[in-house]
N, C-alpha and C positions, 0 to 999 in steps of 0.2 A: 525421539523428541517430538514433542506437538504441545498445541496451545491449546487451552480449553477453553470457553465461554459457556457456564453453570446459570439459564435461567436469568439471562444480563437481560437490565432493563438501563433505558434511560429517558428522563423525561425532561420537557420547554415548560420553564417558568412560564404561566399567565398572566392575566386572564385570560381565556382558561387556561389551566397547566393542558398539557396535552405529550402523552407518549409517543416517542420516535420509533420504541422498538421496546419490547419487552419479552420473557419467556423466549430468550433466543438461549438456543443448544447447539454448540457447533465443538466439532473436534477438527482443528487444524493440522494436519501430519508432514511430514516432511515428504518431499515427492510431491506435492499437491497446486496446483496454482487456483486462488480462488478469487472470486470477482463481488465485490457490492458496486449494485448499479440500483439507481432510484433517484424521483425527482429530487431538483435543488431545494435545500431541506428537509429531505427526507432522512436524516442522520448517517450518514456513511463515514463522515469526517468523525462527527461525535463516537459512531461503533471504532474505528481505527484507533481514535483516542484511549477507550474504554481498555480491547484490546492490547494496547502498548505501554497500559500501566500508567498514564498520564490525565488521564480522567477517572475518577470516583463512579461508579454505575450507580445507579439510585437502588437499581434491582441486582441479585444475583454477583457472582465473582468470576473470572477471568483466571486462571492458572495453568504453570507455566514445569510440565512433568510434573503436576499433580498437586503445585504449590502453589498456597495462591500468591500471585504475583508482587501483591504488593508487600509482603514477606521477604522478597530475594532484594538483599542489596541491589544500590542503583550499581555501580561498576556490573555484579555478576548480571542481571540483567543485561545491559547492553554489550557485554558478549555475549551474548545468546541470542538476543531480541534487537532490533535496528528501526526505526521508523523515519520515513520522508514526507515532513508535509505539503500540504498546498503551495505556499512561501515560506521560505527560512529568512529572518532576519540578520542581515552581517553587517557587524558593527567595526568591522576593521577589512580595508584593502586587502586583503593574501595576496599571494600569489598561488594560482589554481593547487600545485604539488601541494604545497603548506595546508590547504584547508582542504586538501583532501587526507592527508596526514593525519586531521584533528579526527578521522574517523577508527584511527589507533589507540585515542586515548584512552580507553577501558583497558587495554592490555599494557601500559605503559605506569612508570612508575617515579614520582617527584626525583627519585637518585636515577632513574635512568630514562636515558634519550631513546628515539628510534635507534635500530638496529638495520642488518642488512636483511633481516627477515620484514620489519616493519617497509621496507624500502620495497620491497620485493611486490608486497601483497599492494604499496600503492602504485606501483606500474601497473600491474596486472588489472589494477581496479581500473584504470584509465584509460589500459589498451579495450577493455572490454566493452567501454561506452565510447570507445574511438574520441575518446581527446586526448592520447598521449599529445599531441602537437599543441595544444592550452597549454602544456603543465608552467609555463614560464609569464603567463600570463597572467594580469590582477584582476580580481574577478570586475570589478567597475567594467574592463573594456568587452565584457562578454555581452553576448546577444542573451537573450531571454532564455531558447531554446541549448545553447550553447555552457548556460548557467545552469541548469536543469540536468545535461548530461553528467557536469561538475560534482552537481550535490549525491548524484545516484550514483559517482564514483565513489565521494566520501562512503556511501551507504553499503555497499559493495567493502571498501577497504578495512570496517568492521570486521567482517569474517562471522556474521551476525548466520547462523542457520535459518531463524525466522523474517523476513521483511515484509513490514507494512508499509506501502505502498498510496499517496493520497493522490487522487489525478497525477499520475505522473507522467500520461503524455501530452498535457493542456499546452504545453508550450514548444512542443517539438512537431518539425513538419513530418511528412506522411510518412519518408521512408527511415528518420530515427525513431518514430512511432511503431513503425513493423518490427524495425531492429531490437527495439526495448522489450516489446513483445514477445519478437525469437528468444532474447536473454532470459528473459522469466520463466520459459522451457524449457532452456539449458541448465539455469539455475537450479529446476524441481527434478529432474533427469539427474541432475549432479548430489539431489540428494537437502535441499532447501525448502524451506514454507512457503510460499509466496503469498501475498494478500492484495489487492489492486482495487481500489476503487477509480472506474472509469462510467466516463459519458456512451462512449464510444460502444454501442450496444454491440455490433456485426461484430468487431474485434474480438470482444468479451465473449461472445458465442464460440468463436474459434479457437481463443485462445487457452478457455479455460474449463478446469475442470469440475470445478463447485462454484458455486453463487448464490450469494443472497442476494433479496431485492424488497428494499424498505419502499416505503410509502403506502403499502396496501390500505393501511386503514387508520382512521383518527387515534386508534385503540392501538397503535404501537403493531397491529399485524404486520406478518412478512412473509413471503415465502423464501427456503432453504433451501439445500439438495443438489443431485446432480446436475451442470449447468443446460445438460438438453431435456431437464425436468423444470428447470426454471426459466428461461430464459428462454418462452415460448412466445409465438406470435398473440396467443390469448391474453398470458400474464402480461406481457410488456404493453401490451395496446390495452389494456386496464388500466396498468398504473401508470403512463404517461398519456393518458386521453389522445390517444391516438389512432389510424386506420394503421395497423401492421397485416401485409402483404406477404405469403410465405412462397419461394420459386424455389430452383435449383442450385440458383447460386447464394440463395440466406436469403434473408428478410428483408423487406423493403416499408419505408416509414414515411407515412401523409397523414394532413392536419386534416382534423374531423370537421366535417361542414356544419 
């Protein structure tokens, strides 16, 4: 199973129009954790989008075992495929179990309820981002970072092999942020896609095995590839105008005088 992106472009309305990313070729495999990092604005949200079937690419097609994606019914897609974005809007109180529930609903059916299998995979989703102790809880009295483990339950309770991933440690402190990071190794180890778009450059160096990184150039450039081919003190202190410092323990990041 893996995801393709065929030659995907997309481009910002102007004046002037200007390309985020264009002539992007990537093969996503399962076993894989990969990272887009790049300035704010540099399209990473937009590529996740493209990606997960939810945005139209201006350039190129997105397929999904060699189809293109926007061909595969929405139900068979989101067993297969799962995306988290920046904010999710909830327009109803749940209780944390409930809306992590609604991350069954592709395998579920108007004549039938969860089952003890549905049951099963959302404990398991919940012990794995350590909220089983939320589950009785409505999401309103949750902390940010606390609401964020919630939704990457629901995303998890899919059973989805591929997840797209959009900052998803923005709101979590340092050591759910490691924890999340460990999981996305266990996940690719267990045989999952992973996709992350993070700020967090150090992490993303350690953590991952491919990366892209948008913003190279007006003209939609990028660089791709293995992530200790991309995610060099060169490339990164290019594309964030900044002094990157290389030691023994990773890279270190000062503002250019």
């Amino acid at each position: 199973m893996s995801l393709h992106a065929h030659r995907l472009g997309a481009r910002v309305p102007g004046p002037p129009a200007r390309w985020l990313f264009r002539e992007l070729d990537l093969t996503i495999a399962r076993g894989q954790v990969w990272v887009l990092v790049g300035p704010n604005g540099s399209g990473k949200s937009t590529l996740l989008r493209c990606l997960a079937g939810l945005r139209a690419p201006d350039d190129g097609e997105t397929r999904l075992h060699a189809r293109p994606l926007h061909e595969l019914p929405a139900r068979d897609r989101a067993k297969q495929l799962a995306y988290l974005p920046q904010l999710t809007s909830l327009y109803h109180d749940l209780r944390v179990r409930q809306l992590v529930m609604l991350g069954r609903a592709p395998h579920l059916s108007r004549w039938r309820g969860p089952d003890r299998h549905d049951q099963h995979r959302v404990d398991e989703a919940l012990a794995r981002v350590q909220a089983t102790e939320l589950a009785t809880r409505r999401i309103s009295t949750l902390s940010g970072g606390e609401r964020q483990r919630v939704m990457l339950a629901r995303l998890l309770a899919t059973g989805a092999q591929i997840l797209l991933l959009d900052e998803p440690t923005t709101a979590l402190d340092v050591g759910h942020a490691l924890r999340l990071l460990a999981l996305c190794r266990e996940l690719a180890a267990e045989g999952a896609a992973i996709v992350l778009a993070l700020h967090e450059l150090e992490l993303a160096r350690r953590h991952a095995d491919h990366a892209v990184c948008l913003g190279v150039g007006a003209d939609g450039a990028h660089h791709h590839g293995p992530a200790r081919d991309v995610l060099t003190a060169h490339i990164l202190g290019s594309v964030f105008d900044v002094d990157v410092r290389e030691h023994p323990g990773g890279l270190s990041f000062h503002p250019r005088r």
